[in-house]
C-alpha positions in Angstrom: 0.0 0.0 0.0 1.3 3.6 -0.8 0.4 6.8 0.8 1.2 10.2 0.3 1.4 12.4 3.6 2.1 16.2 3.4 3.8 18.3 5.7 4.4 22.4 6.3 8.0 22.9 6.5 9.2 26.0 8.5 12.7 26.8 6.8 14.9 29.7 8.7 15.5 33.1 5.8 19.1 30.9 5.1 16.9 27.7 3.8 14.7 29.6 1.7 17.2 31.6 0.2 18.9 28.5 -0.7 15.8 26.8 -1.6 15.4 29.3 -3.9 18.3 29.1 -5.7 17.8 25.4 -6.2 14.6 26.1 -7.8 16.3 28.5 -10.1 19.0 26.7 -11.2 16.9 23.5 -11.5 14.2 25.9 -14.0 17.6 26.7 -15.9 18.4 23.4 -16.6 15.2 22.0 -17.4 14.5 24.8 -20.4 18.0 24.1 -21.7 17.3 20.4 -21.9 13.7 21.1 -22.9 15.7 23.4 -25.8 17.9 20.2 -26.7 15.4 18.0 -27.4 13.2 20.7 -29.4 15.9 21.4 -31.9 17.0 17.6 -32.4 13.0 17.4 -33.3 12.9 20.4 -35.4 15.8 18.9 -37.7 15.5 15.4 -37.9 11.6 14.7 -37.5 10.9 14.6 -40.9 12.2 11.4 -42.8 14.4 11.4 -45.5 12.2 10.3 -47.9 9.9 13.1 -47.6 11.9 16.0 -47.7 11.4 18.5 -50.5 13.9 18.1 -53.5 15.8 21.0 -52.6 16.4 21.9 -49.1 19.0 22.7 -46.8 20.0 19.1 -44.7 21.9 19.4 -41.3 24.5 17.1 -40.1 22.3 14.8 -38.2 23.6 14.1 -34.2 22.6 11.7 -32.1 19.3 11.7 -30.2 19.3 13.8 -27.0 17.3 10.7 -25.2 16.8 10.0 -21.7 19.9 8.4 -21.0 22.2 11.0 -22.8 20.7 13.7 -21.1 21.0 12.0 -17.6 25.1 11.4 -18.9 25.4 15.3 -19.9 25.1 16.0 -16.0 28.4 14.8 -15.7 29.9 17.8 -17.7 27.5 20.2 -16.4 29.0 20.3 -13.3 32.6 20.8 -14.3 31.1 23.9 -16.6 29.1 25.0 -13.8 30.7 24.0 -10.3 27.9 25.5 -8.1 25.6 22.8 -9.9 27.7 19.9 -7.6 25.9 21.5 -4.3 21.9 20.3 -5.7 21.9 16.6 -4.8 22.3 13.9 -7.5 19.0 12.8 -7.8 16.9 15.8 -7.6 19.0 16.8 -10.7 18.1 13.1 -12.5 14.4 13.6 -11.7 14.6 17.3 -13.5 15.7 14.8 -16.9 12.7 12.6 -15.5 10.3 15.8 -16.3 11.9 16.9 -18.9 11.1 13.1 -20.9 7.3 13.2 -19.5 6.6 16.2 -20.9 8.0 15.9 -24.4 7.0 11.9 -24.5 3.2 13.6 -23.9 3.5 16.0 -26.6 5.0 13.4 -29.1 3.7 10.2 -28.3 0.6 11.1 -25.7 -0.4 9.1 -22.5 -0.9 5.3 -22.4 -4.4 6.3 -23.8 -3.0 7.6 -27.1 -3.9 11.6 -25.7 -1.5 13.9 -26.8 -0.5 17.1 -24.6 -0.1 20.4 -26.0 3.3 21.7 -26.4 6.0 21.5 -23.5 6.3 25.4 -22.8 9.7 27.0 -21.4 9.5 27.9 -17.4 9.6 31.4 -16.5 11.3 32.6 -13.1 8.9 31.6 -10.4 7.3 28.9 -12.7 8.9 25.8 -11.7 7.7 25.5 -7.8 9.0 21.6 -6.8 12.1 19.3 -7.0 11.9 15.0 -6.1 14.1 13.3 -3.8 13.2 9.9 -5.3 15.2 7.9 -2.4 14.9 8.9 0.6 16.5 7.4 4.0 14.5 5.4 6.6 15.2 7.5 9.4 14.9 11.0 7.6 12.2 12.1 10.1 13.5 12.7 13.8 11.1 15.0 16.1 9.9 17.3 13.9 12.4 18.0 11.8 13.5 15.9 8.5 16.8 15.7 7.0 16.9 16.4 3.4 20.0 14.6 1.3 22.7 17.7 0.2 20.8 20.2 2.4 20.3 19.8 6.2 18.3 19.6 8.4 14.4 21.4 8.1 11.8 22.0 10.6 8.1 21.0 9.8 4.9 20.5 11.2 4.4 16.6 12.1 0.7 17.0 12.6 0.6 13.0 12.1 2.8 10.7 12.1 4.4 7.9 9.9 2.4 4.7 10.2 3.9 1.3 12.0 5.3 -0.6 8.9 5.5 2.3 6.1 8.7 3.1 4.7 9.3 6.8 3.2 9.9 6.1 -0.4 10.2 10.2 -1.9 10.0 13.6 -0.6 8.5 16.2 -2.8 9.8 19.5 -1.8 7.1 22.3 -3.1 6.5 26.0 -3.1 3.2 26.9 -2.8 1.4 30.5 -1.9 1.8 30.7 1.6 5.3 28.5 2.1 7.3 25.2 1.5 5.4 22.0 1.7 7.1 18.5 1.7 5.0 15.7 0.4 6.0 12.5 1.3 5.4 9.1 -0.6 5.3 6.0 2.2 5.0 2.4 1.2 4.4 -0.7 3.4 4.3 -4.5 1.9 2.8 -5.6 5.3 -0.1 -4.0 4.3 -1.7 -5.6 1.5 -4.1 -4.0 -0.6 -7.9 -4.4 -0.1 -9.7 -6.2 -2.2 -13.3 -5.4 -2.9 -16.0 -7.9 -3.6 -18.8 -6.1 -3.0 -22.1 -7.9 -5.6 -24.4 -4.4 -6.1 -27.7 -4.7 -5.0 -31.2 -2.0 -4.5 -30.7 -1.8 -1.1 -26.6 -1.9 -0.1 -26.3 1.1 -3.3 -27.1 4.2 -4.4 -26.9 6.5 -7.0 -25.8 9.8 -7.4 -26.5 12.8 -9.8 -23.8 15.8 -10.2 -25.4 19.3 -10.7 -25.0 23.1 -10.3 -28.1 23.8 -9.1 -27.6 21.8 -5.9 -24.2 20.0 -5.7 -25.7 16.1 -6.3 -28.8 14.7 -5.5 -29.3 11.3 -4.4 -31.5 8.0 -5.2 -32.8 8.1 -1.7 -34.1 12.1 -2.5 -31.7 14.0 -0.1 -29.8 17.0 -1.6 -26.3 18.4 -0.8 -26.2 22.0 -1.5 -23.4 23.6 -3.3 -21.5 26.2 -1.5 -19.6 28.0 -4.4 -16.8 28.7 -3.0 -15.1 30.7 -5.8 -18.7 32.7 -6.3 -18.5 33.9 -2.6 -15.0 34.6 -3.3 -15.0 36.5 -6.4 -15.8 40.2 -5.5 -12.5 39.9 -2.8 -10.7 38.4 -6.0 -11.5 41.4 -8.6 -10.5 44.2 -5.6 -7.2 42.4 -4.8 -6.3 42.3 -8.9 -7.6 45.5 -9.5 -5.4 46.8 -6.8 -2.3 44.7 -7.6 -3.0 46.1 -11.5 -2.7 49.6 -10.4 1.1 49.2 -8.7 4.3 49.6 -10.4 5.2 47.1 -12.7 8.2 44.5 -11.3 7.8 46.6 -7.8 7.7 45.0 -4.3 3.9 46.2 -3.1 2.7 44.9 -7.0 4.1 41.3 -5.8 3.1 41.7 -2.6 -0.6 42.5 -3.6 0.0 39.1 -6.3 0.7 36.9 -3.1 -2.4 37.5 -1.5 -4.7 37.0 -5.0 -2.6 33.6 -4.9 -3.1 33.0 -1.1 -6.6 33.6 -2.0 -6.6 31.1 -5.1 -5.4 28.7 -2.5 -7.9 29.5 0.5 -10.5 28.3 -2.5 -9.5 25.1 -3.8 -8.5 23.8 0.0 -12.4 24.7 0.8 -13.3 22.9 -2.5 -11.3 20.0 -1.5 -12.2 20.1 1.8 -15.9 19.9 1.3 -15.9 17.6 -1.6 -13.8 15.2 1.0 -16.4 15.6 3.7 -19.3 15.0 1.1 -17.4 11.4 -0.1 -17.3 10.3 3.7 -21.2 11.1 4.0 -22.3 9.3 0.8 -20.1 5.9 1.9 -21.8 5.9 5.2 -25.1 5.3 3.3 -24.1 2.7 0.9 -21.1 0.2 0.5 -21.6 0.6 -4.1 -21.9 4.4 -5.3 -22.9 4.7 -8.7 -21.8 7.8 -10.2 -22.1 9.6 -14.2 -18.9 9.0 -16.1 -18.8 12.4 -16.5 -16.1 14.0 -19.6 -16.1 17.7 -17.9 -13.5 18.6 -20.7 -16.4 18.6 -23.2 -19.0 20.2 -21.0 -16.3 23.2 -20.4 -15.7 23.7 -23.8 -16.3 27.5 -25.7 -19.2 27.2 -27.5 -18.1 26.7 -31.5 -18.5 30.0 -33.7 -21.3 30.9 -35.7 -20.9 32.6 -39.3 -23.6 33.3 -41.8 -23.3 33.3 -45.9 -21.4 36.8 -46.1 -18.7 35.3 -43.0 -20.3 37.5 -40.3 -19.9 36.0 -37.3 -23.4 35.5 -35.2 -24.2 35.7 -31.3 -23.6 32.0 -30.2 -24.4 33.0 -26.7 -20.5 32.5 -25.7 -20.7 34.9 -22.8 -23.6 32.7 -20.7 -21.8 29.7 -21.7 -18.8 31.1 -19.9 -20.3 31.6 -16.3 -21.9 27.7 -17.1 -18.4 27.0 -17.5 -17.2 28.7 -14.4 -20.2 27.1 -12.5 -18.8 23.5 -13.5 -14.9 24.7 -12.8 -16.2 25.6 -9.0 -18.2 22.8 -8.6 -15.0 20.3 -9.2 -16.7 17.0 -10.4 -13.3 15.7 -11.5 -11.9 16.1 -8.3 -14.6 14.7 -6.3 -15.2 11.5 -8.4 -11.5 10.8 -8.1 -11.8 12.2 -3.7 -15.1 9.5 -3.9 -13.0 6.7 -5.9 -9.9 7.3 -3.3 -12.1 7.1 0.0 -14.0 4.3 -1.4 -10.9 1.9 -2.0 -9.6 2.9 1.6 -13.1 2.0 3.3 -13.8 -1.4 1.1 -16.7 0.3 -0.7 -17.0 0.2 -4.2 -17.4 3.4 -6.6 -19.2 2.3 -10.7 -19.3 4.7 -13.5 -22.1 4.6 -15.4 -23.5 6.1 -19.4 -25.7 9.2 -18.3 -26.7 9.5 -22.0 -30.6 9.4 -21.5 -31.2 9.4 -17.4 -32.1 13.0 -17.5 -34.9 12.7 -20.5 -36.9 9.4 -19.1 -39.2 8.2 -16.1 -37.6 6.6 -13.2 -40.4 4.9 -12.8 -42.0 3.3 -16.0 -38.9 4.2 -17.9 -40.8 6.1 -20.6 -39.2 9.2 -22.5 -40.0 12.6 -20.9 -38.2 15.2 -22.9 -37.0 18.7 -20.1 -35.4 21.3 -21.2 -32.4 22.3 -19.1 -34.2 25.2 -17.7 -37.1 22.5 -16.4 -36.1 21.3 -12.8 -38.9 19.2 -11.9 -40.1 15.8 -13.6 -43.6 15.1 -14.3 -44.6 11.8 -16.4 -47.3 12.1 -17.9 -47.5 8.5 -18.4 -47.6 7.1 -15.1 -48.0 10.5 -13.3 -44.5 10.0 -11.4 -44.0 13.9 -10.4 -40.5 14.4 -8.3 -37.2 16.6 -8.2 -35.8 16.3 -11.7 -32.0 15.4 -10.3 -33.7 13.0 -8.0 -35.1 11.1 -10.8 -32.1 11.2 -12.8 -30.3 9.9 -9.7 -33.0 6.6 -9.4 -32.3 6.2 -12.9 -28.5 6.1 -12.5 -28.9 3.8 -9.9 -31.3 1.5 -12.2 -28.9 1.9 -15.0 -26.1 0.7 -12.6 -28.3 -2.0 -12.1 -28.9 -3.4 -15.4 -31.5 -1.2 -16.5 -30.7 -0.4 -20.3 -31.2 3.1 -21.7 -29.7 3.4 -25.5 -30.6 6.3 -28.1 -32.6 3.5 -30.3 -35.3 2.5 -27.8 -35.8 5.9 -26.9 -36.6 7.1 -30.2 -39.7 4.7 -30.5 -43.5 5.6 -29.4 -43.8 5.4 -25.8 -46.4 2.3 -26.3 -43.4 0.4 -28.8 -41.1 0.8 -25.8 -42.9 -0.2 -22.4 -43.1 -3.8 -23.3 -39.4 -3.7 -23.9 -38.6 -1.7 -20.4 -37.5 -3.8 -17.2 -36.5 -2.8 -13.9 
């Protein structure tokens, strides 16, 4: 089993100065291997056999791969000698980001997904180095010893389980200090295994919304608190007021720190909440079934509109930008993976299921009942079913977690084709 545990580190002026400075040279180095491997691409990408007939071809040179890059440390530090004082590894694990983020661009994820293009870090933009070993008795009182660098106080408000092992410590700048993230393993502790058969009475089902944060199958609603909403008057006054100092001054960064504190106060209270909202759905059910959700296509700008002359058209982009920052506060992402996460630790099981068609039928006899999105209540006029329109679509998910099937074809026959076909 493998944990991550996170700790506030209290570094003296000396430590952060330093700290600092390792940050720096560490941004340094990764846009000059970054650089490497962009112009080895830029001249040898295409093959020779589809070059144009007359061109300019350079003398080709080896591929700057993973492995030559880790070797061309060796001569960095007798160029630069005050590159010998970061630690070994931390300077490896820069080569480590540097392959991840061009293997993404090139090749994409192990689901084929291609990133957009790396882009160079500017000074304050690279925030975290990765001891990737660390020792086993690195923590003593509440201080930790960190490889090439000393000793650093933190804030043990827990401590290490009986049995884990620290594995890597993630040393991170965030808005209001250091952080050090630290990965702990045990092999003692085997991983649960879940084994849980889904039934109507140990499950329940779940429907994400922005009008109230979800809605259960068992009709109880969790309101959404908006955190960014409440938040976003404070945020215009601090940027307005940060905007109006000298540029590259001391109060204009000063006046950015708290906007970023700020950012930060937000997503912990996201996270927070959508943490405390997990724990609450598990103790009513041992199987949540939840919408697999793609919130990359519901954030989207809507797509331009352009008549015969090339005139654009209103394609009502500017309300489809607060629905966008609706869904961005709410966080579905996060809390399906917060749900997922809490759900393997407690021996509960978490099911995505197709949403296509559990807003637009009954719960109850499964008929078609076309809403509109502005229509929040659900009244069948079939079997006279009338509930909360998110509590319906939440029975439905549960049903369709179930077994229940809802596909595109059925529900484009006559209600009276379809009802023999339905089963619950």
């Amino acid at each position: 089993m493998r944990l991550a545990y996170q700790y506030k580190l209290l570094p003296t002026t000396e430590q952060k100065a330093e700290l600092n400075r390792w940050l720096d040279m560490l941004r340094h180095q990764y846009n000059w291997l970054l650089q490497d491997r962009f112009d080895w691409w830029e001249r040898n990408r295409c093959d020779i056999n589809a070059c144009p007939l007359i061109c300019h071809l350079p003398s080709l040179r080896a591929h700057p791969d993973y492995y030559s890059q880790k070797r061309s440390l060796v001569q960095l530090k007798k160029d630069r000698p005050w590159y010998k004082d970061i630690y070994s590894q931390v300077l490896q694990n820069c080569v480590d980001r540097v392959k991840l983020a061009f293997d993404r661009f090139i090749k994409g994820d192990c689901n084929g997904n291609r990133s957009g293009k790396p882009r160079f870090k500017g000074k304050g933009r690279y925030r975290s180095f990765t001891y990737t070993q660390m020792d086993m008795d690195c923590l003593k009182g509440n201080r930790i010893t960190l490889p090439k660098f000393g000793d650093v106080k933190l804030i043990l408000h827990r401590l290490i389980p009986d049995g884990f092992d620290v594995k890597t410590a993630i040393i991170s700048k965030k808005a209001d200090g250091w952080y050090v993230t630290l990965t702990i393993q045990s092999h003692a502790v085997p991983d649960i295994a879940i084994d849980i058969i889904p039934t109507w009475e140990n499950s329940i089902g779940i429907d994400l919304g922005l009008e109230k944060f979800l809605a259960d199958s068992e009709k109880e609603f969790e309101p959404i608190p908006q955190h960014f909403r409440k938040s976003e008057k404070k945020l215009a006054f601090l940027q307005r007021k940060a905007a109006a100092r000298k540029k590259k001054s001391r109060a204009k960064n000063r006046q950015y720190r708290k906007v970023a504190r700020l950012h930060q106060k937000v997503a912990r209270q996201r996270k927070q909440f959508h943490f405390e909202t997990a724990k609450k759905l598990l103790n009513k059910a041992d199987v949540v079934f939840v919408e697999a959700l793609k919130v990359k296509n519901m954030s989207r700008r809507a797509k331009p509109k352009q008549d015969e002359t090339g005139k654009f058209l209103p394609n009502r982009q500017s309300a489809k930008s607060g629905l966008n920052k609706s869904i961005a506060d709410a966080g579905w992402s996060q809390f399906n993976e917060i749900l997922s996460f809490k759900a393997e630790r407690a021996g509960c099981l978490v099911i995505e299921v197709d949403p296509r068609g559990t807003s637009q039928h009954c719960s109850e006899c499964l008929n078609r009942v076309p809403k509109e999105l502005r229509d929040r209540w659900h009244s069948c006029p079939h079997c006279g079913l009338e509930l909360d329109r998110d509590t319906n679509s939440a029975i439905l998910i549960k049903k369709v977690g179930l077994g229940v099937s809802l596909t595109i074809k059925r529900s484009k026959r006559t209600s009276s084709e379809r009802s023999p076909r339905c089963t619950a």
